[in-house]
MDTraj code that builds the backbone (N, CA, C; nanometers):
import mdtraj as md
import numpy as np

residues = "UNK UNK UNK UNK UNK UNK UNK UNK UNK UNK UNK UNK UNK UNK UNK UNK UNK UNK UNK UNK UNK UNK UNK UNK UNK UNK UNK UNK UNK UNK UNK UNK UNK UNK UNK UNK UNK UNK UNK UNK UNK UNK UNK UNK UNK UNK UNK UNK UNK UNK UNK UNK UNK UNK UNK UNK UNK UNK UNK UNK UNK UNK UNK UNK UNK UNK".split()
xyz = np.array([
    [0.0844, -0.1176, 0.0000],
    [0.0000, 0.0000, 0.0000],
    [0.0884, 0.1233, 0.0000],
    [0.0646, 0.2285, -0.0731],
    [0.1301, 0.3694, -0.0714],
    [0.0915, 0.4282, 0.0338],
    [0.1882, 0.4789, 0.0986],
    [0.2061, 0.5831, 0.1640],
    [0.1442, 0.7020, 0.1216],
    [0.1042, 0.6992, 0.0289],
    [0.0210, 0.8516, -0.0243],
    [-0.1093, 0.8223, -0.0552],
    [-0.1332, 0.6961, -0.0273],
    [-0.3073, 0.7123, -0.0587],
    [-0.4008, 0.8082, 0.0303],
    [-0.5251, 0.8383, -0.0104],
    [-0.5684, 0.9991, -0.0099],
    [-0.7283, 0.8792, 0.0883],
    [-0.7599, 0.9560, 0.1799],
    [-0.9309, 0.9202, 0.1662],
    [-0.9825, 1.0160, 0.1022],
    [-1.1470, 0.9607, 0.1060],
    [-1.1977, 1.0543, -0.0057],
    [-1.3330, 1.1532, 0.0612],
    [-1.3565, 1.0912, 0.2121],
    [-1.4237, 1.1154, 0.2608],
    [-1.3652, 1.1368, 0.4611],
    [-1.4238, 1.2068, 0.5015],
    [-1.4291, 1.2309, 0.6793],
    [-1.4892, 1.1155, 0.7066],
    [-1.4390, 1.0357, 0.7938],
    [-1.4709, 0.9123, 0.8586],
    [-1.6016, 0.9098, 1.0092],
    [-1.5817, 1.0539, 1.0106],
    [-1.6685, 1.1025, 1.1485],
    [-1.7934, 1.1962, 1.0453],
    [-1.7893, 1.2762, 0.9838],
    [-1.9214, 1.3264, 0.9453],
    [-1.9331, 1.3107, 0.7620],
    [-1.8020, 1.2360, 0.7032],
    [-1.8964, 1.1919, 0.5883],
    [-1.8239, 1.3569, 0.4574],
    [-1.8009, 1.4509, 0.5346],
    [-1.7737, 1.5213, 0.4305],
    [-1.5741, 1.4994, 0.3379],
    [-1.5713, 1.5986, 0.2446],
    [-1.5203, 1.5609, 0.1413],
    [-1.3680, 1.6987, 0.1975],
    [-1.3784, 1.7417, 0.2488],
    [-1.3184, 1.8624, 0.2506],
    [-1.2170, 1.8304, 0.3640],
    [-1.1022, 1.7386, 0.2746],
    [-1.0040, 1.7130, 0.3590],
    [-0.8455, 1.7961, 0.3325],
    [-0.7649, 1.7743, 0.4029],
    [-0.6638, 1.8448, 0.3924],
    [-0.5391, 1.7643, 0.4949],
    [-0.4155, 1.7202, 0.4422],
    [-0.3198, 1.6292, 0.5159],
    [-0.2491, 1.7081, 0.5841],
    [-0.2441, 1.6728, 0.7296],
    [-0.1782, 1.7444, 0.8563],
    [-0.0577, 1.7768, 0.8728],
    [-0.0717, 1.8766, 0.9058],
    [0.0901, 1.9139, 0.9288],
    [0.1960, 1.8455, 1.0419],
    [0.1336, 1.7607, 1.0973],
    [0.1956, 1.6805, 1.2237],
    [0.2555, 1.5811, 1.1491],
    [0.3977, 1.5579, 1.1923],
    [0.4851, 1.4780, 1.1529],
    [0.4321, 1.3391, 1.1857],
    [0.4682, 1.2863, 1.1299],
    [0.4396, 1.0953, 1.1614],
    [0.5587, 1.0441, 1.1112],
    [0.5748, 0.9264, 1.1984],
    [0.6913, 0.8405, 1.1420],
    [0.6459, 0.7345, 1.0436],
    [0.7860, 0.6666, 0.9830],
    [0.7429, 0.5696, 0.9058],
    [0.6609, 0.4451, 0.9393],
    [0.5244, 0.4287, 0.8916],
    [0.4468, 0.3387, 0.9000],
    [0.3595, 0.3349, 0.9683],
    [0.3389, 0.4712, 1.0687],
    [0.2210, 0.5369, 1.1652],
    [0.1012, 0.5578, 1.0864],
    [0.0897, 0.5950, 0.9605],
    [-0.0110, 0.6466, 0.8200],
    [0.0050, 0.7779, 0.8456],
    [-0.0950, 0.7683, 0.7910],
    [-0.1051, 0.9456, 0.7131],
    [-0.1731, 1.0001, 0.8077],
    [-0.1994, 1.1315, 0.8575],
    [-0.2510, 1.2234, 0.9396],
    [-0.3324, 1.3005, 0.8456],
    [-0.4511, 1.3133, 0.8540],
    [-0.5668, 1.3755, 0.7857],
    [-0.6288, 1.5344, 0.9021],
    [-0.6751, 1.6432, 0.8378],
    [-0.7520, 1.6855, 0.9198],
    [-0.8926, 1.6887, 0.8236],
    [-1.0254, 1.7345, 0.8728],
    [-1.1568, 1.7566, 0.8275],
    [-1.1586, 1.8903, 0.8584],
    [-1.1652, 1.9831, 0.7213],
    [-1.2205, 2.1314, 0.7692],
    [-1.3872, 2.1349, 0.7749],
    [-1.3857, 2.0269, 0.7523],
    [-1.5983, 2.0948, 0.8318],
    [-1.6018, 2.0624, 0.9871],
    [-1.5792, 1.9168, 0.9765],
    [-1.6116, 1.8943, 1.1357],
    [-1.4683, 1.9194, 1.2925],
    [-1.3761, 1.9780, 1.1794],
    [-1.2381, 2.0045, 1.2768],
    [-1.1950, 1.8857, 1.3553],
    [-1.1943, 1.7658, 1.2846],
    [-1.1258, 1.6291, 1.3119],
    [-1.0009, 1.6288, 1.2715],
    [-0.9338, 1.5363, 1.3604],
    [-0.7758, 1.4663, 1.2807],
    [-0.7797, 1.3356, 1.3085],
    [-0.7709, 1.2762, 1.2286],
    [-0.7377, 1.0994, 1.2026],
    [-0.6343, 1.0867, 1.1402],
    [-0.6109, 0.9600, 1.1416],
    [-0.4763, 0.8593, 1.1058],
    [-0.5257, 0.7974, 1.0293],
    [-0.4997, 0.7680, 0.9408],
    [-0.5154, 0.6113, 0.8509],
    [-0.3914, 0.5516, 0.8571],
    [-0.4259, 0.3802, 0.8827],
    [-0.2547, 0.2952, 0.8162],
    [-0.3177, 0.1677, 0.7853],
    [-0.2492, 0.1172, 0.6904],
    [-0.2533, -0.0446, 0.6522],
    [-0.2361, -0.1138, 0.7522],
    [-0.3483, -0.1934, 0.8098],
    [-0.2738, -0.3281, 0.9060],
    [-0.2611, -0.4285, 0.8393],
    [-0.2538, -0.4997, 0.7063],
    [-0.2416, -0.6063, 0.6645],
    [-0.3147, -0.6560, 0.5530],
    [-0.3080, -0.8053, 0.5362],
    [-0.3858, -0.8065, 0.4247],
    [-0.4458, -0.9507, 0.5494],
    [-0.5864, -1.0063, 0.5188],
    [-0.6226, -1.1183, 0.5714],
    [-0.5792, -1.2475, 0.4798],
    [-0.5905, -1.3879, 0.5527],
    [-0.5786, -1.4492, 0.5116],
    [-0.6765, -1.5524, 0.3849],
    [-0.7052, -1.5450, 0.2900],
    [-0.7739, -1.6262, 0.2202],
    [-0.8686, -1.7047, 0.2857],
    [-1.0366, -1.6645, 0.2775],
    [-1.1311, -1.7979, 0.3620],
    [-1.1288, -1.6746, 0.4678],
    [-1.0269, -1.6000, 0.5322],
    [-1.0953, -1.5451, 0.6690],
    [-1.1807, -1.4622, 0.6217],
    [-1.2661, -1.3950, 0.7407],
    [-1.3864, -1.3416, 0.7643],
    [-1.4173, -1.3084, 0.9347],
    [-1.4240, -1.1444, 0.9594],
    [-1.4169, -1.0963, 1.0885],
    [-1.5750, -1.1973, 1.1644],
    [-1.5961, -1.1303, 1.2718],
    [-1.7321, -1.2023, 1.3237],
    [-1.8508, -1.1697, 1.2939],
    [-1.9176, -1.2722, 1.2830],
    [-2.0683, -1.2714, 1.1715],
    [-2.1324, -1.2150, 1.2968],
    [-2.2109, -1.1060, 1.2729],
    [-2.3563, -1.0551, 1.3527],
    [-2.4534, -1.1719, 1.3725],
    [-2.4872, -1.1833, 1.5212],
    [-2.5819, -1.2943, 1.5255],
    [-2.7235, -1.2445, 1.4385],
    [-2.8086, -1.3377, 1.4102],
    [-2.9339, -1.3286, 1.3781],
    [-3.0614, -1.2499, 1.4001],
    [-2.9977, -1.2003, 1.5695],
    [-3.1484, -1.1692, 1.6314],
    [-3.1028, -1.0177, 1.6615],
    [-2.9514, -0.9662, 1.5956],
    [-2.8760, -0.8161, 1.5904],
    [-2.7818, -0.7876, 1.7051],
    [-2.7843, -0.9457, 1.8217],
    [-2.7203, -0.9202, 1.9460],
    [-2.7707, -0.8767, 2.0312],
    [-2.9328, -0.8997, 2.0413],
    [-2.9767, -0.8669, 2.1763],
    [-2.9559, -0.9351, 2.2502],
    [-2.9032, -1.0335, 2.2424],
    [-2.9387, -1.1930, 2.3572],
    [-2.8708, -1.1687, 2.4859],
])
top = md.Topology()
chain = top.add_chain()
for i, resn in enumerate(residues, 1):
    res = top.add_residue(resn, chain, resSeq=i)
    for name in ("N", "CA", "C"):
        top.add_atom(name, md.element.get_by_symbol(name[0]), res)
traj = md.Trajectory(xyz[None], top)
C-alpha cells in the first residue's frame, strides 16, 4: 500500500473537505488527515492483508440482543 493514498471522505461526518496534517508521523504510523468541516484529525494505516477464507465475526441473527 502507498504511503500517499488519499481518503476521499471524513470518517466522522462523511464530508469531502479534507486536507493532510501538518503533524509529523513516522514511518508506517499512516497518514494524518484533518476535516475542515467537522475540525477532526485521524490517522489512517494499513494493518495487513487477511488471510484467504478469513472473515471478521458474523452478527448474530437476532442483531445481538441476547
Amino acid at each position: 500500500m502507498s504511503e500517499r493514498a488519499a481518503p476521499f471522505y471524513c470518517p466522522y461526518c462523511g464530508d469531502e473537505d479534507l486536507r493532510p496534517s501538518e503533524a509529523g508521523a513516522s514511518r508506517g504510523a499512516g497518514a494524518a488527515w484533518e476535516c475542515r468541516s467537522c475540525s477532526r484529525a485521524f490517522r489512517l494505516s494499513f494493518l495487513g492483508l487477511l488471510a484467504p477464507g478469513t472473515t471478521g465475526p458474523s452478527p448474530s441473527p437476532d442483531g445481538g440482543t441476547s
